[in-house]
C-alpha positions as CSV (number, residue, x, y, z in Angstrom):
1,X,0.0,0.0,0.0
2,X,1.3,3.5,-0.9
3,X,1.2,6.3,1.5
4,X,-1.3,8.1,-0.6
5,X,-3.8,4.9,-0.4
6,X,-2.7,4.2,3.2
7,X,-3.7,8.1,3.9
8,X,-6.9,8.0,2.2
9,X,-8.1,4.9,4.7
10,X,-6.8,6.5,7.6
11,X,-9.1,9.4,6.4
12,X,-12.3,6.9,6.0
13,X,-11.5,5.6,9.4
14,X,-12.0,8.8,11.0
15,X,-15.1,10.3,9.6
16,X,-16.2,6.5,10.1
17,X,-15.6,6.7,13.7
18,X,-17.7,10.4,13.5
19,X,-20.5,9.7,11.3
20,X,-22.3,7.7,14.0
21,X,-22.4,10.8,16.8
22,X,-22.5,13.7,14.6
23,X,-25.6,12.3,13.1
24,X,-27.1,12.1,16.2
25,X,-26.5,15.6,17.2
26,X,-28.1,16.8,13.8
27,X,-31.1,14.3,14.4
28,X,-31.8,15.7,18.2
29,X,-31.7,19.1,16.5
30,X,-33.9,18.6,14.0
31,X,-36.3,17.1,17.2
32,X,-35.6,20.6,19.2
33,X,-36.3,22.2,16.0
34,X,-39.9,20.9,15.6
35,X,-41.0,19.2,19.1
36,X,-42.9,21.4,21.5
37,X,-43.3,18.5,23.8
38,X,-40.9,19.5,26.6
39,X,-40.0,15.5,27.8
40,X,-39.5,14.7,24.1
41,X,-37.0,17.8,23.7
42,X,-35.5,16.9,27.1
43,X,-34.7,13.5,25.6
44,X,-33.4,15.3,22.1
45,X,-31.2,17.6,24.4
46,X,-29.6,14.4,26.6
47,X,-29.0,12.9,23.1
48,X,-27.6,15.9,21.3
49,X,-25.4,16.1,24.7
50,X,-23.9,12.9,25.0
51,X,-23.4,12.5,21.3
52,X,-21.4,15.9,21.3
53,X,-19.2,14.8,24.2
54,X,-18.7,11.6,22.2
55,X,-18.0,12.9,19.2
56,X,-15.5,15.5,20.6
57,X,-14.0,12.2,22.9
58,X,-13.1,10.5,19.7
59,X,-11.9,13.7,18.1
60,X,-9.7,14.2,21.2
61,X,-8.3,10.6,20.7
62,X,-7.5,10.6,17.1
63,X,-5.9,13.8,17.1
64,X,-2.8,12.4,18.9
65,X,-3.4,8.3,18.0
66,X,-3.6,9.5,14.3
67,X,-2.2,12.9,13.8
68,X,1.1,14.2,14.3
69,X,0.4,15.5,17.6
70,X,3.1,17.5,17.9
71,X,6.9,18.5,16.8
72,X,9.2,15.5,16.5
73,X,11.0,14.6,19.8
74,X,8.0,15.4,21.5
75,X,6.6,13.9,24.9
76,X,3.1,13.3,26.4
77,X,1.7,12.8,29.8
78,X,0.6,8.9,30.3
79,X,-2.3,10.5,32.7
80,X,-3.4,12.5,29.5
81,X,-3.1,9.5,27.5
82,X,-5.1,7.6,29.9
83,X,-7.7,10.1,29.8
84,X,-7.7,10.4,26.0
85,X,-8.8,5.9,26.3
86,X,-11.3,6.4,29.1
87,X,-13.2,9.1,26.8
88,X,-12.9,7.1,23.6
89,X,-14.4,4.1,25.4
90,X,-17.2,6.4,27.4
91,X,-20.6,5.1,26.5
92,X,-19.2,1.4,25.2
93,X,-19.3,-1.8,26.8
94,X,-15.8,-2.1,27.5
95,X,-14.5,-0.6,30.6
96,X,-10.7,0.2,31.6
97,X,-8.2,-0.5,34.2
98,X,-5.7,1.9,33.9
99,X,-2.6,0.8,35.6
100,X,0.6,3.3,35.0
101,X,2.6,5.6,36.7
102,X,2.5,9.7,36.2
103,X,5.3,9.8,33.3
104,X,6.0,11.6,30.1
105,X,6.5,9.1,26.9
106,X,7.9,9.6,23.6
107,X,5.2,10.9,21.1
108,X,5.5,7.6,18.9
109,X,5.6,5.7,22.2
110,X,2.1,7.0,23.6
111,X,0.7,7.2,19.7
112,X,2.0,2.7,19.9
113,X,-0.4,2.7,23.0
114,X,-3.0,4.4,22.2
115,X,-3.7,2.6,18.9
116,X,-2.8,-0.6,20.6
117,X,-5.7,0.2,23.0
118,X,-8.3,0.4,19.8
119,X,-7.4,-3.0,18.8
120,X,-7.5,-4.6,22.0
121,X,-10.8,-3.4,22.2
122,X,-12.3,-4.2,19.6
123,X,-11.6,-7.9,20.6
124,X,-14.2,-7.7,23.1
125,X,-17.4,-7.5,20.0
126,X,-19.9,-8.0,24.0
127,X,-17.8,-6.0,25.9
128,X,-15.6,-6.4,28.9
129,X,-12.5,-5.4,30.3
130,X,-9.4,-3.7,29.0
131,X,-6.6,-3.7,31.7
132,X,-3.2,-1.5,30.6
133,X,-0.3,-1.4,32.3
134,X,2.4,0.0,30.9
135,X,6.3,-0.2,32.6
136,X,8.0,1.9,35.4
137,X,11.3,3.0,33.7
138,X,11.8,2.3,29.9
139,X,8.6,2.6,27.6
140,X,6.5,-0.5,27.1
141,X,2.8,-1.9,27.6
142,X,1.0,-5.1,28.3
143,X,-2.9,-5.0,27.2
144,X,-5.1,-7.3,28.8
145,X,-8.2,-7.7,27.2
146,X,-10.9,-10.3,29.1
147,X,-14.5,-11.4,27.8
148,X,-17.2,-13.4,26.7
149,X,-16.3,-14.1,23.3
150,X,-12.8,-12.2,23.3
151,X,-11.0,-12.5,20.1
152,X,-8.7,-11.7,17.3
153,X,-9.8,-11.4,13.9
154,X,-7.5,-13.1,11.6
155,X,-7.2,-10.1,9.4
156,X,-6.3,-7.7,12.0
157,X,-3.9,-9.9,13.9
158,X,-1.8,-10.2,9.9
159,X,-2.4,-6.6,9.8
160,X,-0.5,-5.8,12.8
161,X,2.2,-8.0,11.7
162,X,2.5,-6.5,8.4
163,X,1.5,-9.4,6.6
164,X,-2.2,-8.7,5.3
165,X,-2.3,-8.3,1.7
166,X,-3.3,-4.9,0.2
167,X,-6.7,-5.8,-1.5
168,X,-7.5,-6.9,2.4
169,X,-7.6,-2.9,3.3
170,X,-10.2,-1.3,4.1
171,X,-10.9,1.8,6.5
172,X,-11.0,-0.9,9.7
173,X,-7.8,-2.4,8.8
174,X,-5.8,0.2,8.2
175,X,-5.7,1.4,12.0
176,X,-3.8,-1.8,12.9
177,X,-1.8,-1.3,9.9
178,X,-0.8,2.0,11.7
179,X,0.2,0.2,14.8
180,X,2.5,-2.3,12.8
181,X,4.0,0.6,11.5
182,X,4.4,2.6,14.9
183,X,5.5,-0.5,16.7
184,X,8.2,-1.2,13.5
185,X,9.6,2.2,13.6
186,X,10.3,2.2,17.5
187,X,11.6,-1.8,17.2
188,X,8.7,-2.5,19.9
189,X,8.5,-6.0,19.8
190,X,4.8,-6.2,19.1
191,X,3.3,-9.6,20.0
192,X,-0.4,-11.1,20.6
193,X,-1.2,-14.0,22.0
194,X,-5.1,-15.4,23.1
195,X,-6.6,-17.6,25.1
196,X,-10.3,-18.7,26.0
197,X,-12.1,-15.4,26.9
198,X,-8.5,-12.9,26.5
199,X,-6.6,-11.1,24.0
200,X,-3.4,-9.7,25.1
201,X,-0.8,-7.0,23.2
202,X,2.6,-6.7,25.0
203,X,5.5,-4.4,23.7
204,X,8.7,-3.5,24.4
């Protein structure tokens, strides 16, 4: 895959991830609009809320997991990293343990993590936990994710080993073909392993 095609999915994959919220913002509007019963524009204002806050959580998120976030050499807070996870999961049925110190990371580092995060939880299709816990002194993660059902996809497990053909792409695959490439360019060491009812992601 080129950068140019590799761009354009990474694109997809973010307006993907916003369609869902921003259209509920403009369909509680349209209710506010044209409703004059007051508990039916209560309701249209707790859905225009929360959407919002969801949409601006995954905004938040893939600024820094996607973007460049930053000039090069550039560190960022684990906590606000933490926080960045917590939001992006808000509202989902997988909750997090979030076990790390207060540190500064490498940019590339945190961006590893972060996109780490998205595929361990998307191994958990009913929900469940995602435990981090990420090391003391030199950079590196262990992702624990435990549920009914957990599992990884064939596709995206090639995918983060750099192995999945190019007609295989698509806007959901190309976010673990990001974290093969983060986890390459820092030599992370980026292996998965699963057992009955737990994915887990360990670097460096």
């Amino acid at each position: 895959m080129n950068d140019l095609d590799f761009s354009a999915f990474l694109v997809s994959r973010v307006c993907h991830d916003l369609v869902g919220p921003l259209g509920a913002v403009v369909n509680g509007l349209e209710v506010l609009e044209d409703e004059r019963d007051s508990a039916m524009r209560a309701d249209a204002l707790k859905i225009v809320t929360l959407s919002a806050e969801q949409a601006l959580a995954r905004l938040q998120f893939m600024r820094i997991a996607f973007g460049a976030a930053g000039s090069a050499g550039a560190e960022l807070d684990l906590t606000e990293v933490g926080r960045l996870i917590v939001g992006l999961l808000d509202g989902s049925k997988v909750s997090l343990v979030w076990e790390a110190p207060h540190l500064n990371w490498p940019k590339d580092w945190a961006k590893l993590l972060m996109n780490a995060a998205v595929v361990a939880a998307d191994c958990l299709p009913r929900g469940g936990v995602l435990r981090i816990e990420t090391h003391d002194e030199a950079p590196g993660f262990l992702l624990a994710a435990t549920g009914q059902g957990a599992r990884m996809v064939d596709d995206i497990e090639r995918a983060l080993h750099g192995e999945q053909a190019q007609s295989a792409y698509d806007a959901r695959g190309v976010q673990p073909a990001l974290t093969h490439r983060l986890a390459k360019g820092l030599n992370a060491g980026l292996t998965v392993s699963a057992s009955e009812g737990q994915v887990t992601i360990v670097a460096g």
